[in-house]
C-alpha positions as CSV (number, residue, x, y, z in Angstrom):
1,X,116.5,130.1,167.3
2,X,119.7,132.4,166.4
3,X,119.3,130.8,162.8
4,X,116.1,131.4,162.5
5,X,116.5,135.0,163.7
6,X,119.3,135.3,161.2
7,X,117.2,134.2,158.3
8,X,114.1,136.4,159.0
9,X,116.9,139.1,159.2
10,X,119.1,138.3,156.0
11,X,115.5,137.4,153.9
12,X,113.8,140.7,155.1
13,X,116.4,142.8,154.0
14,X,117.4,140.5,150.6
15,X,114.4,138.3,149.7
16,X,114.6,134.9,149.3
17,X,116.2,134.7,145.6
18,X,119.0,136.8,146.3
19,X,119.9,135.5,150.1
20,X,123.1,133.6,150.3
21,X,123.3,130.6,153.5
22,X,127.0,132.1,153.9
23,X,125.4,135.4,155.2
24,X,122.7,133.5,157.1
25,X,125.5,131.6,158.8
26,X,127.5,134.5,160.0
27,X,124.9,136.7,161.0
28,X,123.8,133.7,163.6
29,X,127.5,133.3,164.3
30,X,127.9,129.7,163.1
31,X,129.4,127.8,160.8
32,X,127.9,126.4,157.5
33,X,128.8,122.6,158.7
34,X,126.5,123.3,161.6
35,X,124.0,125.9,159.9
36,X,123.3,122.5,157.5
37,X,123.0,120.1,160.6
38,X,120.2,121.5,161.4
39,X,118.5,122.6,158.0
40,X,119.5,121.1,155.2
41,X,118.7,124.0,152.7
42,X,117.9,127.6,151.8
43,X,114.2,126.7,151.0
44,X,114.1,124.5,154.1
45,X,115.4,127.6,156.2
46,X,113.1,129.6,154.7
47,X,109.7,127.0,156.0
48,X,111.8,127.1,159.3
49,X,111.2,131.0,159.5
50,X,107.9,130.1,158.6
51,X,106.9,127.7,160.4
52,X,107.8,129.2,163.5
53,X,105.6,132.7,162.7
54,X,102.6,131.6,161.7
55,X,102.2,129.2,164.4
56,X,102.4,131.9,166.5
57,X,99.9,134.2,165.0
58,X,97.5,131.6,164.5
59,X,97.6,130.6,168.6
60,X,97.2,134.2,169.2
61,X,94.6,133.9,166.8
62,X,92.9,131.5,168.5
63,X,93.3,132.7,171.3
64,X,91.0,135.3,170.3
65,X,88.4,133.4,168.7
66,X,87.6,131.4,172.1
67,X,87.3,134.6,174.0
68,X,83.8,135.3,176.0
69,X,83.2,138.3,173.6
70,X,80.4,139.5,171.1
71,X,82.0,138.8,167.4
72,X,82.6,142.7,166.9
73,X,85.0,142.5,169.8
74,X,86.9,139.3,168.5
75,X,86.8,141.5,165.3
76,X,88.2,144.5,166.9
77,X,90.6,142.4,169.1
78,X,91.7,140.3,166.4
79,X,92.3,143.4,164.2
80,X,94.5,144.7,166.7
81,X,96.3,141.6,167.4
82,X,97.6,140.5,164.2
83,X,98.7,144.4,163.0
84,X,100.9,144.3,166.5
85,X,102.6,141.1,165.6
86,X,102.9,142.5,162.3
87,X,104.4,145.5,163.8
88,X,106.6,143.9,166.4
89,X,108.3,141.4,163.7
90,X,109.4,143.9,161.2
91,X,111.8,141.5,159.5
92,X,109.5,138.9,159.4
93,X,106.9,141.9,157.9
94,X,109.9,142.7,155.4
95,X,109.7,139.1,154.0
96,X,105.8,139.4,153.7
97,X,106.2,142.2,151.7
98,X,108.5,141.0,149.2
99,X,105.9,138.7,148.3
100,X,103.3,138.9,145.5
101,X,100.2,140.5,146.7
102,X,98.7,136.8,148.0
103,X,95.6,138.5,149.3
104,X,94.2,138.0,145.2
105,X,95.9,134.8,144.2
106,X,97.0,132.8,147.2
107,X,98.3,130.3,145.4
108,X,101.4,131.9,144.1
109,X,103.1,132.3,147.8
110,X,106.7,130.9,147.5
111,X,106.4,128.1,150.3
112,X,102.9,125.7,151.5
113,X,103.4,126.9,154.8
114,X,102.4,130.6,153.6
115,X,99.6,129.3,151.4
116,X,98.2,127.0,153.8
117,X,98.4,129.5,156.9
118,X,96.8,132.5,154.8
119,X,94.2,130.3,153.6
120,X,93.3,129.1,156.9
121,X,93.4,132.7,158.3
122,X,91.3,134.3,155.4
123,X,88.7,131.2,156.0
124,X,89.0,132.2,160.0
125,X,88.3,136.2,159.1
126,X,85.6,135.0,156.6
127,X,83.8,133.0,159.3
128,X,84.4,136.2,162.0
129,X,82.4,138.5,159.4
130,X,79.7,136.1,158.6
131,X,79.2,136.1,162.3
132,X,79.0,140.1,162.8
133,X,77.0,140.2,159.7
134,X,74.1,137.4,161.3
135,X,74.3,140.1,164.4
136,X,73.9,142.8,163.3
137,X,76.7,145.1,163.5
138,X,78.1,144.9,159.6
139,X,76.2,145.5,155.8
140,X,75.0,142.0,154.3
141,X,78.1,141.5,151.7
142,X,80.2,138.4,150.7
143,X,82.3,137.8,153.6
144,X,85.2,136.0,151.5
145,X,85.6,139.7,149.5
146,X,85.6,141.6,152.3
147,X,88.3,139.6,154.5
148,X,90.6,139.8,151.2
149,X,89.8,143.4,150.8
150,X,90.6,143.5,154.7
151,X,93.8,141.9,154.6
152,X,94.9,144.0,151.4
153,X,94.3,147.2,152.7
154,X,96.2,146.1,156.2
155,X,99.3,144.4,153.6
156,X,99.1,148.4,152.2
157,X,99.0,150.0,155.5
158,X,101.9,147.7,157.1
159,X,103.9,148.5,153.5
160,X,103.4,152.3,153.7
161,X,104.3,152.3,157.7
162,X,107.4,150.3,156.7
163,X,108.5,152.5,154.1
164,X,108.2,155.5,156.3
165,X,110.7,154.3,158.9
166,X,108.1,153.1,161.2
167,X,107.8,156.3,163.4
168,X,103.8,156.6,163.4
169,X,102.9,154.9,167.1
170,X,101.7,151.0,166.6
171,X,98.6,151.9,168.5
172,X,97.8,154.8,166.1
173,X,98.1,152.8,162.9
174,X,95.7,150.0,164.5
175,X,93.3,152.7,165.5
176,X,93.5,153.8,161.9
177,X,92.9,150.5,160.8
178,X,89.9,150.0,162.4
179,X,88.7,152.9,161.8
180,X,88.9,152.1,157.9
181,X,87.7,149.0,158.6
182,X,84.6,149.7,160.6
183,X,83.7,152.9,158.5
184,X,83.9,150.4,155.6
185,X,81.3,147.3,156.9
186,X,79.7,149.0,159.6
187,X,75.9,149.4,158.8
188,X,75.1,153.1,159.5
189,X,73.4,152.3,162.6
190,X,76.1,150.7,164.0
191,X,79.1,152.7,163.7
192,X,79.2,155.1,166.4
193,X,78.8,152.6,169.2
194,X,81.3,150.0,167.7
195,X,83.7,153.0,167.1
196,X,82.8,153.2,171.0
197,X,84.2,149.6,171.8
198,X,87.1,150.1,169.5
199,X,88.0,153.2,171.9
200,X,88.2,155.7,168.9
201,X,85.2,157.3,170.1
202,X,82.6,158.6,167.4
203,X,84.8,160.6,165.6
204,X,83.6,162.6,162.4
């Protein structure tokens, strides 16, 4: 656990090319003979920090999905959700954002475990949006598009709080969020009351 806090530490502030192990290893406070008794590599290290993060969204994830809620409110929930864990893991958020933007081309993510949970989770937000589209609450439009053009404009939200020290309130940037998001899909007859069960009120 100290090593992988290390790593998300050293490769948030560094990226992955330029990281050295020797920095990894005295940031967790061990050695490199023990640092390499339990991951053999940089690039294995690296899938560690990986590994452990987005099996943690995605259960928080699920844990979502399976809720007994109407599918703007897993939206909305699930919106909120993954911008918090964003938030709260701001090194792991560093590494994200080092990144290519992987919301166009997927594919070019440095390690499987980043390709494989993004696609999983753009498939999962795809699925969400066909369901609020079938009732009722969003405009009929490809729901593939629109959770990549969902997950962008959250990547250029968390990049932009980032940058500015991360002194706007959590809640207020999730409330902006949604906001964006449900001004965006919304079909006009819907927005006011699912700005309602956001809790932004129907704001102007």
């Amino acid at each position: 656990e100290a090593i992988l806090d290390a790593a998300e530490r050293v490769f948030g502030e560094e990226g992955y090319e330029a990281t050295k192990v020797q920095r990894i290893a005295a940031e967790a406070g061990v050695s490199l003979t023990t640092l390499y008794g339990v991951l053999e590599s940089k690039w294995e290290i690296y899938r560690a920090v990986h590994r452990r993060r987005l099996s943690e969204v995605m259960r928080l994830t699920q844990g979502i999905l399976e809720a007994d809620m109407s599918s703007l409110e897993i939206l909305i929930a699930g919106t909120r959700t993954q911008l918090a864990f964003f938030m709260e893991r701001r090194d792991f958020t560093k590494m994200q954002l080092k990144e290519v933007t992987a919301w166009s081309t997927i594919e070019l993510l440095r390690s499987p475990e980043q390709v494989e949970a993004l696609g999983v989770g753009l498939d999962l937000v795809a699925s969400l949006l066909r369901n609020c589209i079938d009732d009722g609450y969003l405009i009929d439009d490809d729901p593939q598009l629109m959770a990549r053009m969902m997950i962008a404009t959250q990547q250029v939200r968390l990049a932009m709080w980032m940058e500015r020290g991360c002194k706007e309130d959590p809640e207020r940037v999730a409330d902006a969020a949604l906001r964006h998001l449900l001004r965006s899909y919304c079909k006009a007859g819907q927005l006011t009351s699912a700005l309602e069960v956001a809790g932004l009120g129907a704001e102007p």
